[in-house]
N, C-alpha and C positions, 0 to 999 in steps of 0.2 A: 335331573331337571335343573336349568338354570336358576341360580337365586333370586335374581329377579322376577322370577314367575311366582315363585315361592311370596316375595313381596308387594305384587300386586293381587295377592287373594286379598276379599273381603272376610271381616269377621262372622261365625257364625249366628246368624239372627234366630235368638229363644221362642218368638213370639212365631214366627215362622213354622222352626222346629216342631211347636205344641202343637197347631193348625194341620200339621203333617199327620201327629202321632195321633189325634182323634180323626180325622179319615181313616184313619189302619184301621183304628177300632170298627168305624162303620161297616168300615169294608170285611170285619170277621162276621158280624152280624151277631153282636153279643147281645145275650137278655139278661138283664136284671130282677131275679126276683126278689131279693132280700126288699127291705124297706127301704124308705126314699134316701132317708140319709145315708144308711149304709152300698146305698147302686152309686151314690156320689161321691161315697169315699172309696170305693171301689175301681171309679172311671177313672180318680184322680192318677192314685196309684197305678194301674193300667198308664194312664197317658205317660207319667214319668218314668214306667217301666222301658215303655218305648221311645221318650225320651232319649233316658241314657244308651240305650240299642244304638239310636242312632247317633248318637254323640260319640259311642266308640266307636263305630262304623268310619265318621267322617275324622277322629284321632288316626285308626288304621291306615286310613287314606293318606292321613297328612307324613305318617310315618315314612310307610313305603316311598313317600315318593323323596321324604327327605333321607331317605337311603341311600338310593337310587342317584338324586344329587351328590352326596357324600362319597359315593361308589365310584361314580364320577369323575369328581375332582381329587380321591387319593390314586385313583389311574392316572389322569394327566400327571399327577406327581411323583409316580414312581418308572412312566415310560416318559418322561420327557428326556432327551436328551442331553440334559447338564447333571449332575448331580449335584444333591442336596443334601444340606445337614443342619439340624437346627441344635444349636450349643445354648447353655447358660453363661453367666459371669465366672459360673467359675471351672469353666471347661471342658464341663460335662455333657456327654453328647446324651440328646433326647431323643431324634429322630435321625434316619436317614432313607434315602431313597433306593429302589430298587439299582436305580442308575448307578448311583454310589459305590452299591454292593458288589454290583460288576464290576465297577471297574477296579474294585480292590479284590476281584475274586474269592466273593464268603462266598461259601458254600455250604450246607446244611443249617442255617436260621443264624442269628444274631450271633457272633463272639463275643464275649466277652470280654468287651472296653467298655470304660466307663467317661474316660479323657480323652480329647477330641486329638492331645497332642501324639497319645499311642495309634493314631492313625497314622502318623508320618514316619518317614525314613531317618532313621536315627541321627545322618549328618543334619537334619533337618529342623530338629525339635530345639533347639535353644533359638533358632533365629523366631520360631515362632511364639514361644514365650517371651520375647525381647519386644515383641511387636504387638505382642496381643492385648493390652490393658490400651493403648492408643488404638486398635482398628477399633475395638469395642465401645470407648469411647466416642470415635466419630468412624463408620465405618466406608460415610457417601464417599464416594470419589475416590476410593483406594482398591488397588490391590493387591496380590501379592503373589511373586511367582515360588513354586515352593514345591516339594516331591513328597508325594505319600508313598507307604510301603504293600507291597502287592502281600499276599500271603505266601508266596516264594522268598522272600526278603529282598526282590529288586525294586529299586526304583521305579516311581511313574511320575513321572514331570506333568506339573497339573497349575494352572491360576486360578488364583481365589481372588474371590469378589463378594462383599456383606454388606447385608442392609438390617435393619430394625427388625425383630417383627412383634407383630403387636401382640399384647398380652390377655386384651379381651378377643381371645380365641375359643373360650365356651370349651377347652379339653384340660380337664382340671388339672394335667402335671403338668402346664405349661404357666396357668391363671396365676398373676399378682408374680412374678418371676419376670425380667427383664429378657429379653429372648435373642438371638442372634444367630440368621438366617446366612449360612454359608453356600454358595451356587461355586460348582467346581467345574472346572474344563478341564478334558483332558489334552494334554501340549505332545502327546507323543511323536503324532504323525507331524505337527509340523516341525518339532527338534531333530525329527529325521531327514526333514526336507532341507531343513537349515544345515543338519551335518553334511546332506553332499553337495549343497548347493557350495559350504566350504571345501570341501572336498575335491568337485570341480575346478574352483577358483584356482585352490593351491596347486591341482593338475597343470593348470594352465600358467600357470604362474612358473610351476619345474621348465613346462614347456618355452616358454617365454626365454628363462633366461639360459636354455640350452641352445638357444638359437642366439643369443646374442653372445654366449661363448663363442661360436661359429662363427660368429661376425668377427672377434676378435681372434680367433686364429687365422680365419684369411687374411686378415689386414698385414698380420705379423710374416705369415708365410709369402704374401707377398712382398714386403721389404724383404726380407732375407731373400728369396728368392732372386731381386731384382738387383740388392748388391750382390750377392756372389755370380751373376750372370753379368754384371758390369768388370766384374775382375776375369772374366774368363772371356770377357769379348776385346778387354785391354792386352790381356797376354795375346789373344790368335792375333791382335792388330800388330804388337810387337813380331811376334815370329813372323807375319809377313813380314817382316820390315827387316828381318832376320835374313829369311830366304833371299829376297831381291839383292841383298847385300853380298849374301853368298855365292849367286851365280856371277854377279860382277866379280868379286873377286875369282872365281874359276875360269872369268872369261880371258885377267890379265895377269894373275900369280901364278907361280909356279904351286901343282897340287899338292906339295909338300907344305904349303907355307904356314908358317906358326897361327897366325890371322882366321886360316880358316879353321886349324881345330877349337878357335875361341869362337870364332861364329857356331860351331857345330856343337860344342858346349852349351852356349845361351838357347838355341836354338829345344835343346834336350831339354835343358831347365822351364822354357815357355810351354811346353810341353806336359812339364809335370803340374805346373802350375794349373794348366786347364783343365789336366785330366782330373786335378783336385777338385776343382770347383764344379766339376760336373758330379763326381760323386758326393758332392757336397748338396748338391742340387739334389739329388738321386736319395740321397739320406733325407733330407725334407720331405721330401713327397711324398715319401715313404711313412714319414712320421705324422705328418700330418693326416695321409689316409686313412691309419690305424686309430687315431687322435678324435679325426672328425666322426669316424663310423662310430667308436665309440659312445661319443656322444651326443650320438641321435638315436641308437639304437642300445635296448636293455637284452639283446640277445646274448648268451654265452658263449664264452668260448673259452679254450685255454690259451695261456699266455704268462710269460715271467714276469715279476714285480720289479726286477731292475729294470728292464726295456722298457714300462708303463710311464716310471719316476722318469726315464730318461729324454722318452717320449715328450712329456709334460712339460718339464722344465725346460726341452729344446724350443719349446713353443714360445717362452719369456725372456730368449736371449736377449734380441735386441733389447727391450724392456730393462734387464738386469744390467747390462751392458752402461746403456744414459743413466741409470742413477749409481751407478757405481756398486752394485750389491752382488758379493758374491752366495754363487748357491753349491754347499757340496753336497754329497748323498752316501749314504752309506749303507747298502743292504747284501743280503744273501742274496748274488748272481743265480743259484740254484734253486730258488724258492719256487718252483711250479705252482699255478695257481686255474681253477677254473670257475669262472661266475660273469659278471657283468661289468666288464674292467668301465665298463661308464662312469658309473656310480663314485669309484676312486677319484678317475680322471674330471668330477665336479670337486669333488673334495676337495684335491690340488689346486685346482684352477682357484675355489673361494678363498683357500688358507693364504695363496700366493699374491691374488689380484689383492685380498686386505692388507699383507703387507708391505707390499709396492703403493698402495693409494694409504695408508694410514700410518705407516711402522715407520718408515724411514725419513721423510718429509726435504727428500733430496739431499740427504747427508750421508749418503751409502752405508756400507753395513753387510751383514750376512745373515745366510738363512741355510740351516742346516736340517736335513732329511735324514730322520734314522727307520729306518723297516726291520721287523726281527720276527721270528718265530717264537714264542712264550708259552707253552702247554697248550699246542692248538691253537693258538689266538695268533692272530696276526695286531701287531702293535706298531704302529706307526707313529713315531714324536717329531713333530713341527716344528724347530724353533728359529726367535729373530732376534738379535739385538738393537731391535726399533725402541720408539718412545713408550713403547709397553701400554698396560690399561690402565686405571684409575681404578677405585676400590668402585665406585658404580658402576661403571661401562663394566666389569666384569660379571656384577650381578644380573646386567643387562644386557650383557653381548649376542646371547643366543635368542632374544625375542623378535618376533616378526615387526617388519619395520623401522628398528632402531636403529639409528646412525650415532656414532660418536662426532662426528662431523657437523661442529656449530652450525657451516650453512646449508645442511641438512641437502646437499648436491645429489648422494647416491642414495638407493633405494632400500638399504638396509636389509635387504635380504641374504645377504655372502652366507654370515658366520647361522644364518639361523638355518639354511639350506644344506648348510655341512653336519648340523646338530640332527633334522629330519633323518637325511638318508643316512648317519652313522646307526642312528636306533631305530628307526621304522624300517628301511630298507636294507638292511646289513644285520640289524639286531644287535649293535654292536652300545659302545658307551663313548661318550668324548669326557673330557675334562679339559678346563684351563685354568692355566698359573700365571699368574704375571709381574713383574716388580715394574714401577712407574719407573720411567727410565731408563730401566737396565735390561731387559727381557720381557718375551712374552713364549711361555710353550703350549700347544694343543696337543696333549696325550687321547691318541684314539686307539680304542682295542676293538675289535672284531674276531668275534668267532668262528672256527674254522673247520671239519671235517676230513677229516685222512680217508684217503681210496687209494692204499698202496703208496706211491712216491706224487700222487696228486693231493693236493689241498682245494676243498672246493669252498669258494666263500658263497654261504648264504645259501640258499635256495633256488637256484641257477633253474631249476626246470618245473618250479611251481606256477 
């Protein structure tokens, strides 16, 4: 029954009461024979007998129903939704709710804690002692995100929120004690929601900048493409110029003439020339097919790690070329490899694109490629003789978003997307070293597999 029913009963009326209890008597139809005075001390006792009857009668009443209330209101508090915990000063737990209990998984009655902090997850428990004499102090308006320990020992990501509670509570372990009322949420499902809601982003994000490699390999493949197709449309313009030349001359020379085996020379040479830049054409397209499908697609397949590197870096020539940077490479020609050549072919692309946009600042320079086999591992070192990192940009290099770049132009993601897919995607490890100035190198290792004379990187078919 609600309290306020409970507070709007009237007090019980005695004079009423007594009026009640001598009709009863009437109504038994009692005789008196003793003497006068003793039938009057007789009725008296009688009335007050049935008095008190009904006085506990209308106690039982008031019990039950403040039972019944009480019954009540510790249901609403143990199925309500949030859980609760009610703590002392000095962080001793007094109560808690059925909710609670769940969500920390007791099972079989109370454990024994006595410290509200032995509900938390161990990395957990100093921040909450650090915090706790201020929530206690004033707890409106605060609160606190914070992980309790399940009875498995995992984590449950949960926010706490405290108010007062009052101390004329009429349940004596709580009476004349200052009290503090903890309401807990559990954060599970939404730090699930936030993990792929991240998740997705960063999907989209891989996605994003796999297409704007794509953008900059067209751009590249088509310069190249379109000088060496301007130098093979110069030579056929010359060898016509060749041929016309030559049949004049056959129409008036004698066919022996020195003249004409120099035309039939040049003519051989414009020749080789074009046939060059056709398979020069024929080599790009080729590399770039291999190049682009790569990286759009995480399909496997097998393929060498020289032709991948060679692949890659042909895609930077002009690039390398305007700033003056050379690139060597130096690996096992025989290195068979089978997995997701994508994944590499972003690796390169960020290690390369940072050092052309960061390393060299138009003062050219070199960038040397080493690949090796090391017990299974495939080992890859990077390096430039750019202007190198700074002792922060190094501690900072692989975080999302950072630029070393004062006016903060690019998007800071190269060197963190090369650190993702070397350990998330590859399972591998990166490291960087750098001296201000003189060098910078990225040591990546990745793990490898033998299947006979194949090396399979990663998990190509999970």
């Amino acid at each position: 029954m609600p309290e306020s029913d409970n507070n709007n009963k009237k007090p019980v009326d005695l004079s009423l009461l007594r009026r009640k209890a001598e009709n009863r008597i009437e109504e038994w139809h009692l005789e008196f024979s003793p003497p006068h005075e003793q039938t009057d001390l007789l009725h008296e006792l009688q009335v007050h007998q049935i008095e008190l009857m009904m006085q506990n009668d209308e106690l039982q009443r008031a019990q039950q129903e403040l039972m019944a209330s009480r019954n009540h209101y510790v249901q609403l508090f143990n199925q309500t939704p949030i859980g609760y915990a009610l703590i002392n000063q000095r962080g001793e737990v007094n109560e808690v709710n059925d909710t609670l209990r769940r969500l920390l998984q007791w099972t079989g009655g109370h454990p024994a804690v006595q410290f509200f902090v032995e509900l938390l997850h161990p990395d957990e428990r100093d921040v909450f002692r650090a915090r706790f004499r201020a929530l206690f102090k004033q707890p409106e308006g605060k609160h606190l995100d914070i992980a309790l320990q399940s009875a498995d020992g995992s984590p449950i990501p949960v926010r706490m929120n405290a108010c007062r509670f009052s101390s004329s509570s009429g349940y004596p372990k709580l009476d004349h004690e200052q009290q503090l009322l903890l309401s807990i949420v559990d954060m599970s499902k939404q730090r699930q929601l936030e993990n792929e809601i991240a998740r997705r982003a960063e999907t989209a994000m891989f996605e994003n900048k796999k297409m704007a490699t794509i953008g900059q390999l067209v751009d590249q493949f088509t310069h190249d493409v379109c000088s060496v197709m301007s130098g093979g449309i110069l030579s056929l313009g010359t060898l016509q110029q060749e041929l016309i030349s030559l049949q004049d001359l056959l129409a008036r020379e004698d066919r022996q003439s020195p003249a004409i085996d120099q035309k039939l020379a040049l003519i051989r040479e414009d020749i080789a020339a074009t046939l060059n830049a056709q398979r020069k054409v024929s080599d790009m397209a080729y590399s770039f097919k291999r190049t682009s499908i790569d990286q759009t697609s995480e399909r496997p397949r097998r393929f060498t790690l020289q032709q991948l590197l060679e692949d890659v870096c042909r895609t930077f020539k002009t690039q390398l070329a305007q700033q003056q940077v050379q690139l060597s490479i130096t690996c096992d020609q025989e290195l068979p490899l089978e997995g997701s050549p994508g994944y590499l072919d972003q690796l390169l692309f960020n290690l390369i694109g940072n050092s052309l946009t960061h390393g060299f600042n138009g003062s050219g320079g070199t960038i040397r490629l080493t690949a090796a086999l090391d017990n299974q591992r495939l080992q890859l070192i990077y390096e430039d003789d750019g202007c190198g990192f700074s002792a922060e940009q190094q501690q900072r290099a692989f975080e999302r978003y950072y630029s070393g770049n004062p006016d903060q132009s690019h998007s800071g993601l190269g060197l963190y997307i090369v650190k993702t897919i070397t350990e998330q995607k590859l399972g591998g490890s990166v490291r960087l070293d750098s001296s201000p100035g003189l060098m910078t190198r990225f040591t990546l290792t990745v793990p490898l597999q033998r299947s006979g004379k194949l090396f399979i990187m990663g998990d190509p078919y999970s």
